[in-house]
N, C-alpha and C positions, 0 to 999 in steps of 0.2 A: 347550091352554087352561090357565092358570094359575088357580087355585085359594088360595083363602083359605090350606087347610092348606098351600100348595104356599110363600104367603108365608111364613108364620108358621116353617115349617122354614128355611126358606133364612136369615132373623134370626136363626134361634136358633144356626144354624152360623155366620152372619157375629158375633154377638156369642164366641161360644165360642171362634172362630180367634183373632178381638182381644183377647181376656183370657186364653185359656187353662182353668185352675180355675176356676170360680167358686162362690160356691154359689146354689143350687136358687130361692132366694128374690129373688138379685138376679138371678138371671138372668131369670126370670119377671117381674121388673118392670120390668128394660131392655126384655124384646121385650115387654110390656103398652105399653110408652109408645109404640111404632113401630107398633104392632097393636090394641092395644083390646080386646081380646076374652081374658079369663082362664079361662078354662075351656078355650076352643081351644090357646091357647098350655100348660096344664097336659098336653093329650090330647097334642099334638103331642111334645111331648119324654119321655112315658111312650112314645110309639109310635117315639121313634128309642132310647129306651135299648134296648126289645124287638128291633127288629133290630137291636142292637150298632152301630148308627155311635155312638151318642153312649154312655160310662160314668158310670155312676154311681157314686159309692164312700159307700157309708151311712156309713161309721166316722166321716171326716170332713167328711159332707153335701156335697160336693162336685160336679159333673158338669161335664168333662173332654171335648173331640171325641180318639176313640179313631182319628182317622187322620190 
């Protein structure tokens, strides 16, 4: 059974492969405009940076798919 969060991740990896860097903000508003929901979309890429598929780099606010 696919799952809201199960979308919203799978966008946020298809947006990340297609750009590579991006930052935090545009990324969040590319998968808003696909998804609609910004909170779920905020939880869902705190919850891949936490298991390391997705980095984050504070310095230059960036988040990068780590594989």
């Amino acid at each position: 059974m696919v799952t809201d969060a199960d979308i919203i991740k799978t966008e946020i990896l298809r947006v990340l492969n297609e750009s590579g860097k991006i930052r935090g903000s545009e990324l969040t508003s590319r998968v808003i405009k696909k998804v609609g929901n910004e909170k779920m979309v905020h939880r869902e890429i705190s919850a891949l940076v936490e298991s390391g598929e997705v980095e984050k780099k504070c310095t230059v606010n960036h988040i990068s798919n780590t594989s």
